[in-house]
C-alpha positions in Angstrom: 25.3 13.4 -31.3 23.6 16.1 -33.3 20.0 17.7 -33.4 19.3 18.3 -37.1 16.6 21.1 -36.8 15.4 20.4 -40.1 14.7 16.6 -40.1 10.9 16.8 -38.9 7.4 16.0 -39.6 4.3 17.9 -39.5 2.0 16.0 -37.9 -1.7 17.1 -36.2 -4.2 15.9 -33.9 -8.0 16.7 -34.0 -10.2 18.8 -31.0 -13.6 19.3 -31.7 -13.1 18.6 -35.6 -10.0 21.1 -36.0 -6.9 20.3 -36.7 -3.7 20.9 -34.3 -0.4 21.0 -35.7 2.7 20.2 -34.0 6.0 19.3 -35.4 7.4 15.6 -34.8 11.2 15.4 -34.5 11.8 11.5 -34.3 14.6 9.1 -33.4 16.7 11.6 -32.2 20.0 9.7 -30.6 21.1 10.8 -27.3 24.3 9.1 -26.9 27.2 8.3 -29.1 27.0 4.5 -28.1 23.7 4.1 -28.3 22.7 0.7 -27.5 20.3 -1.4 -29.9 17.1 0.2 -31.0 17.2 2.5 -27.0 18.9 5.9 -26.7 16.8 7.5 -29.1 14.0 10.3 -28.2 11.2 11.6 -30.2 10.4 15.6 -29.9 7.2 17.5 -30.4 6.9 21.6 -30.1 3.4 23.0 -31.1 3.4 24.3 -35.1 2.1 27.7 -34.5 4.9 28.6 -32.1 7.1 28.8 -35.7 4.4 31.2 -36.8 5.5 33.5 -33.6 1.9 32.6 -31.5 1.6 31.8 -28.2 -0.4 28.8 -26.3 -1.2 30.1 -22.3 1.6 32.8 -22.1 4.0 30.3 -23.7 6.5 30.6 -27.1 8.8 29.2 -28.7 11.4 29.8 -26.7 9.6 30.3 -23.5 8.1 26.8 -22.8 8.7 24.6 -20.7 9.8 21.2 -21.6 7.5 18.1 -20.4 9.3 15.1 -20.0 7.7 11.9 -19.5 8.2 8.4 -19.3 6.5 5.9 -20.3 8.7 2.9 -17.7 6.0 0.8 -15.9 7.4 -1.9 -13.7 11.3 -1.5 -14.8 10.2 -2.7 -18.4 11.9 -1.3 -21.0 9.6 1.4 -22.6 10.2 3.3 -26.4 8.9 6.7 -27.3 5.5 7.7 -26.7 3.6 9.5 -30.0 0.8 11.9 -29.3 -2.5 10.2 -29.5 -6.4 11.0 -28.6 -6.6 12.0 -24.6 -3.1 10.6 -23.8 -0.5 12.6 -21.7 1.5 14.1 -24.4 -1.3 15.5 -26.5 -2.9 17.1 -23.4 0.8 18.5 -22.5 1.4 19.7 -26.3 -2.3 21.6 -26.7 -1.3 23.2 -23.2 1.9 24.8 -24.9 4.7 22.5 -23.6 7.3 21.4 -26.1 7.3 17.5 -25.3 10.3 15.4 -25.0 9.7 11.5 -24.9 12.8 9.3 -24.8 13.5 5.6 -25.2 14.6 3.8 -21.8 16.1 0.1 -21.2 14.1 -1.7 -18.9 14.9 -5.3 -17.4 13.4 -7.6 -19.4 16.6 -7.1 -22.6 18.7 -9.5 -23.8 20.9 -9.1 -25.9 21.8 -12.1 -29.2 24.2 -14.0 -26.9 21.5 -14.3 -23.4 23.2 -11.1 -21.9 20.8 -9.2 -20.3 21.3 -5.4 -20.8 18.7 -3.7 -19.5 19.9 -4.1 -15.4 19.9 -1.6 -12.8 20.8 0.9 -13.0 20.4 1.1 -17.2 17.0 2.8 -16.3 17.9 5.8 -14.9 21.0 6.8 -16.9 19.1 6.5 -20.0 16.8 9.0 -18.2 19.8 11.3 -17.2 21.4 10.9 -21.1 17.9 12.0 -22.3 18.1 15.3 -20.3 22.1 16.0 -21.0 20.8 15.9 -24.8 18.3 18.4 -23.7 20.8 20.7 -21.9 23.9 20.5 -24.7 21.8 21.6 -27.5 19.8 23.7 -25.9 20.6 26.7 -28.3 19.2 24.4 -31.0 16.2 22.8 -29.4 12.8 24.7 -29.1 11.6 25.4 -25.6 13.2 26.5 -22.5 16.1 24.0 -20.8 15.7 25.3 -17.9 12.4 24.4 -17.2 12.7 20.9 -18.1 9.8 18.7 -15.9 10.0 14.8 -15.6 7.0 12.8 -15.3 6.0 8.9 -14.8 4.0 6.3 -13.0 5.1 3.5 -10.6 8.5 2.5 -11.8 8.2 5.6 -14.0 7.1 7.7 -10.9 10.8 6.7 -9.4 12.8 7.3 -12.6 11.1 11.1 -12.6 11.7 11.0 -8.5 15.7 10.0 -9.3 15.8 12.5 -12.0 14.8 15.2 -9.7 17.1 14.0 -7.0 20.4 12.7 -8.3 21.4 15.3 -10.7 25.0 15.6 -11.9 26.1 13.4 -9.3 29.2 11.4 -9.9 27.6 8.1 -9.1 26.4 7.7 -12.4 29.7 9.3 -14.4 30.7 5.4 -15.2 27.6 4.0 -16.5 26.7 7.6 -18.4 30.2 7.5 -20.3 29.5 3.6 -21.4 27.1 4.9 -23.6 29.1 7.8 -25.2 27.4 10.4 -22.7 29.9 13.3 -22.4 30.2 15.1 -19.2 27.2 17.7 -18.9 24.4 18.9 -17.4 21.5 16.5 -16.1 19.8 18.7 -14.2 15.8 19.4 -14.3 13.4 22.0 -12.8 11.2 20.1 -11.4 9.8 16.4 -11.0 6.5 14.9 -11.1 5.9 11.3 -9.4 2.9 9.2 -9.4 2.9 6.6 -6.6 6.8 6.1 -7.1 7.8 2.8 -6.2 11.1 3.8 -4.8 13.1 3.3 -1.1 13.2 -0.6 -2.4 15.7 -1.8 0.1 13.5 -0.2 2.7 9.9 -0.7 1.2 9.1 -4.6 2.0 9.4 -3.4 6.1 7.3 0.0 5.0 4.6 -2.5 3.7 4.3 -5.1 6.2 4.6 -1.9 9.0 1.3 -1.0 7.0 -0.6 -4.0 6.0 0.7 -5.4 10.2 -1.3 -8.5 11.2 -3.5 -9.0 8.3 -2.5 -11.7 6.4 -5.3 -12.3 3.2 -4.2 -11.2 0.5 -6.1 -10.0 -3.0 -4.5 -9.0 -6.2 -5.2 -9.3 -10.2 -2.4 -11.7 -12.0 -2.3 -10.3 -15.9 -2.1 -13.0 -19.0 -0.8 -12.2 -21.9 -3.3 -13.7 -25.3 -1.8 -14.5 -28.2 -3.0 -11.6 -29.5 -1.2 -9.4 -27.7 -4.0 -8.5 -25.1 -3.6 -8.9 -21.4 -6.5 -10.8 -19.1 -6.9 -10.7 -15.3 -7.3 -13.5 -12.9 -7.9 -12.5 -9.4 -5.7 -14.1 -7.1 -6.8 -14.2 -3.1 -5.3 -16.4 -0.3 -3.4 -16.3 3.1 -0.2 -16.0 3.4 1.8 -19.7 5.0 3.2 -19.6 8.3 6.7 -18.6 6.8 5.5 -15.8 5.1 3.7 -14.4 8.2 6.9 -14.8 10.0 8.8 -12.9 7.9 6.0 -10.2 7.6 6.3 -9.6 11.6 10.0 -9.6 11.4 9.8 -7.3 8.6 7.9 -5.4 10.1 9.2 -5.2 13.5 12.4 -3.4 11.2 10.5 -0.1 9.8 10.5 1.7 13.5 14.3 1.3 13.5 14.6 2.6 10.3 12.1 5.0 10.5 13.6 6.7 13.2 17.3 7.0 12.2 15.8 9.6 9.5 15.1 12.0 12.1 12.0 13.0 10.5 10.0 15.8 11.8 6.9 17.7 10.5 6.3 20.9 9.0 5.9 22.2 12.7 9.2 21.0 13.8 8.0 18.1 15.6 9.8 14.7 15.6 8.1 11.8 13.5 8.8 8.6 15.3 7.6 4.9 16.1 7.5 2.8 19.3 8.2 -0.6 19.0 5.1 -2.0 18.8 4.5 0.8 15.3 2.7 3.3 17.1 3.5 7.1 17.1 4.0 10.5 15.7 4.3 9.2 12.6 1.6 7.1 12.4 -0.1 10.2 13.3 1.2 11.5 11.0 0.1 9.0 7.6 -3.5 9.0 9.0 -3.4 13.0 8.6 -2.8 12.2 5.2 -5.4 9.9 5.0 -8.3 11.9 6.6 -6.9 14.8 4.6 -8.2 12.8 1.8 -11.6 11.7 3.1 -11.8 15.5 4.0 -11.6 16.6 0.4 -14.2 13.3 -0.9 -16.6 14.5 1.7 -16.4 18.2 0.7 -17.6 17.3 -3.0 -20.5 15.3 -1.8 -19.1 11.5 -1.8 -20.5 8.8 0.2 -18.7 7.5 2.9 -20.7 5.6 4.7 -19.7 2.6 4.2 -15.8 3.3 5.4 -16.3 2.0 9.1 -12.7 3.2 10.0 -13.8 6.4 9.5 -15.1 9.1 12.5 -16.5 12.0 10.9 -18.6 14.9 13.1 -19.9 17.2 12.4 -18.8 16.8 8.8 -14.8 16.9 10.1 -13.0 13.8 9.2 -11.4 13.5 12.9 -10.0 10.6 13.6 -9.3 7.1 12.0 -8.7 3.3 12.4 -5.6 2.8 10.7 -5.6 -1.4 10.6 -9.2 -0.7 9.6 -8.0 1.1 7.0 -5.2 -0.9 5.8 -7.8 -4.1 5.7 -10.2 -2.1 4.0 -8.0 -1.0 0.8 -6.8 -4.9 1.1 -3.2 -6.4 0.9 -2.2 -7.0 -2.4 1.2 -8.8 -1.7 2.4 -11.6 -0.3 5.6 -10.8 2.5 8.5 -9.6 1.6 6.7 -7.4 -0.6 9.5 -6.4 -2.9 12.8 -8.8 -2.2 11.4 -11.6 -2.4 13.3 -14.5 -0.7 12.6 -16.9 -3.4 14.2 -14.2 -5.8 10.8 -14.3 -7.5 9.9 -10.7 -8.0 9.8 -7.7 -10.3 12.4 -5.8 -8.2 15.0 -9.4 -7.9 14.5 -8.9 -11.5 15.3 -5.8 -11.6 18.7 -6.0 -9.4 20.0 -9.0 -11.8 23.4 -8.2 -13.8 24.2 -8.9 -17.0 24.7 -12.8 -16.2 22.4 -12.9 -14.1 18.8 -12.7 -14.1 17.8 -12.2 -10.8 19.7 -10.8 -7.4 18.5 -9.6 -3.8 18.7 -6.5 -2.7 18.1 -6.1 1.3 19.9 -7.7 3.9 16.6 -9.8 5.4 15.8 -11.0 2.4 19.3 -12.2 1.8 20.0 -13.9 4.6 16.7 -15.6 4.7 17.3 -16.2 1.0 15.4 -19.6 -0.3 16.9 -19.4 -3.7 20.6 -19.2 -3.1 20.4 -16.0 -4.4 23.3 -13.1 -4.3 23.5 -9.4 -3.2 23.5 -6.8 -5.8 25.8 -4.2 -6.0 25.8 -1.8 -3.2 26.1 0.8 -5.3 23.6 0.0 -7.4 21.0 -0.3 -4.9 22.3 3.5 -4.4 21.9 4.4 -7.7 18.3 3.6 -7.6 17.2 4.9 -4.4 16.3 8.9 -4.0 16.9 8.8 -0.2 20.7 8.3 -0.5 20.8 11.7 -2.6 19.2 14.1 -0.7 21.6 14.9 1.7 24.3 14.5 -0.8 26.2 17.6 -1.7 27.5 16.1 -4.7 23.9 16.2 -6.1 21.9 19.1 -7.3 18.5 18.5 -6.1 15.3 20.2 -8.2 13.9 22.5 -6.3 9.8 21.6 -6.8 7.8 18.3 -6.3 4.8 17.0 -6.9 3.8 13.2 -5.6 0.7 11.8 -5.5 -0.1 8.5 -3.7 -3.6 7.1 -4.3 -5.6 6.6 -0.9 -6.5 3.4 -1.9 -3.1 2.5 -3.7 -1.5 -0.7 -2.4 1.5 -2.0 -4.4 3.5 0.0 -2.1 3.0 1.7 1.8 2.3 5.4 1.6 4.9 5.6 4.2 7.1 5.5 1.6 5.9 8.6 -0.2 5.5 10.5 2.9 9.0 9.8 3.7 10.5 10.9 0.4 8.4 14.6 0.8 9.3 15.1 4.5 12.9 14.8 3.2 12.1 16.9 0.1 11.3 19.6 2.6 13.8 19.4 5.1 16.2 20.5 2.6 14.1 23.1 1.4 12.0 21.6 -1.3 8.8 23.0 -2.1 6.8 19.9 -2.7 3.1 19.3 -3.1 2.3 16.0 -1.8 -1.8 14.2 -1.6 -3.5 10.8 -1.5 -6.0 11.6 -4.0 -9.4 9.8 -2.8 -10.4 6.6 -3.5 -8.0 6.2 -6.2 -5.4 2.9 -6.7 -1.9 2.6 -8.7 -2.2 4.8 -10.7 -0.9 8.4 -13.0 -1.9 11.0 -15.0 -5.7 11.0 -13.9 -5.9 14.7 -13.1 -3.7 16.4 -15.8 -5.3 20.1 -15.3 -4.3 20.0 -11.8 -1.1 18.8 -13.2 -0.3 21.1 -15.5 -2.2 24.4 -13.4 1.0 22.8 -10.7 3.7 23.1 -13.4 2.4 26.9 -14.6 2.0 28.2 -11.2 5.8 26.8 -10.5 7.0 28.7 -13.6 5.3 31.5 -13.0 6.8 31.0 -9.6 10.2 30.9 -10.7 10.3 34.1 -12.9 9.1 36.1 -10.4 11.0 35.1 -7.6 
């Protein structure tokens, strides 16, 4: 691996008919067994920073280094080029130096049928990506220790992972078959858009959420010829078996929840009853009304949420099944591990032979598909809650998550659970449900990026 400071292009974009200039360091490979057309990152620093300028307070050498993905549902995802309104041209006028790597995702096979691309392939690439960072850090504009990850969904959970799991030995194995020296993998801080992570835990999270209603509405996307993807909307009710298994399912999360020991920022314990009901319930609805609080302050109409108490223009209290049947089910139960080993996550959890695997002990022992167990340890590898008591990791020390209010391809629970942890340990993390908003990233960049320079500021002065 080298960084040849020399092999670049200058390349601009246009706002409000002027020209901005940045310089375009492409295909850079991060590991010395780099695997197919993967392991290879594109770089972007802002042109006027070699002319000894400054964008907001930033230089050369001073900036921080934005780091997102580009993973959406554990597909494999290539660089990302700066382009009208997306993330990295926002991040590059701002003054960040930009670094947007390559990442195998599960849909790769290789000439022979083998798939390469398998849990936990995602995250290391992630990992490789920042030890490139940190080894030639002398070399590479901007400052490594400021490095901030960033992604959606999947992506959301690679940036969560990243923030979590640093230099842990976990990943030593996988990191080395790529030709990924011992280093540094550490970053400053991580930013996760409604991360679908916790998936040996999530399918009980959702059916705890989504408890007794059994419709179910989502979009199926179709792929044209041409490349362009269609929606069909999908609604029906769930089969007796499927209810089943979402009561069962759900009859798991108290149990679960409450061997975390959770408790609030006041010191009091998060729990459920049996029946779902609790502090922590209590809890997500704060969250929730939080939200409706902040719509209701800028003048949206809420009328027509009937779960909703508001007096005396206080969001007070809530109807939480209300609620759930208001933002709708999307999936069918179990959510994630799906017993006929149907789903994006099975997918994920296949090895190199094969496709397809479970990954929680309901689904496979209720498994209709025959279907294996993957790796305990790489179930590990891709969940953040096994790390953040772990010693052996070095955790980032700053947050941000955001869960849309109306997002439903996974429970909020499970975001609120990641932060409470976060915190425990000493995290400072910032943590909404953005109003009225679904599955989604990236929709409120200047709050994003105000977050990052306030935590930099932060940092040097503290």
């Amino acid at each position: 691996m080298v960084f040849e400071k020399n092999n670049y292009k200058v390349e601009s974009v246009e706002i409000d008919g002027n020209k901005f200039f940045y310089r375009a360091y492409r295909d850079i490979i991060f590991a010395d067994k780099p695997v197919k057309d993967f392991h290879r990152m594109n770089i972007y620093i802002p042109a006027v920073y070699y002319d000894g300028q400054s964008i907001n307070g930033y230089t050369l050498n001073t900036a921080p280094i934005f780091m997102p993905n580009a993973v959406g549902g554990y597909c494999p995802a290539k660089q990302e080029e700066p382009s009208e309104n997306n993330t990295i041209r926002h991040a590059l006028l701002h003054g960040y130096v930009v670094a947007s790597p390559a990442i195998r995702g599960r849909t790769l096979k290789d000439e022979d049928g083998k798939n390469y691309g398998k849990a936990p392939a995602c995250i290391v690439d992630y990992k490789a990506a920042v030890r490139y960072l940190h080894r030639f850090a002398n070399e590479i504009p901007g400052d490594d220790k400021k490095i901030i990850t960033n992604g959606t969904s999947a992506g959301g959970a690679l940036s969560c992972l990243a923030g979590v799991t640093a230099n842990h030995p976990d990943y030593e194995e996988c990191l080395d078959e790529i030709g990924v020296p011992q280093g540094d993998d550490s970053v400053f801080a991580a930013s996760c858009y409604c991360p679908i992570i916790n998936l040996d835990h999530a399918d009980m999270a959702y059916e705890w959420q989504f408890d007794g209603i059994y419709d179910y509405h989502r979009s199926e996307m179709h792929m044209s010829e041409g490349g362009r993807p269609s929606f069909t909307p999908v609604d029906g009710v769930m089969n007796d078996a499927q209810i089943k298994i979402s009561r069962e399912e759900s009859a798991l999360f108290p149990v679960y929840l409450n061997s975390l020991n959770l408790k609030s920022e006041n010191g009091d314990s998060l729990t459920l009853d049996k029946k779902g009901n609790g502090s922590f319930k209590e809890y997500i609805k704060s969250i929730i009304l939080s939200s409706a609080q902040t719509a209701f302050d800028r003048g949206d109409d809420l009328s027509g949420k009937k779960w909703l108490v508001i007096k005396n223009g206080r969001t007070v209290d809530m109807d939480f099944s209300g609620y759930a049947r208001d933002i709708t089910r999307m999936k069918t139960a179990p959510s994630f591990d799906d017993v006929t080993m149907k789903s994006v996550e099975n997918h994920l959890f296949g090895d190199e032979v094969n496709d397809f695997a479970h990954f929680t002990e309901y689904s496979a022992a209720h498994s209709m598909a025959n279907g294996f167990m993957a790796r305990e340890k790489t179930i590990k590898m891709l969940n953040p809650m096994y790390y953040i008591d772990d010693n052996k990791a070095e955790t980032a020390k700053y947050f941000r998550v955001r869960h849309g209010e109306c997002d439903r391809d996974t429970s909020i629970a499970i975001s609120a659970i990641l932060c409470l942890k976060l915190r425990e340990i000493g995290c400072e993390v910032d943590y909404a449900s953005p109003w009225n908003l679904p599955h989604a990233g990236d929709y409120d960049l200047d709050e994003l990026f105000a977050w990052i320079d306030d935590i930099v500021v932060s940092c040097l002065h503290g």
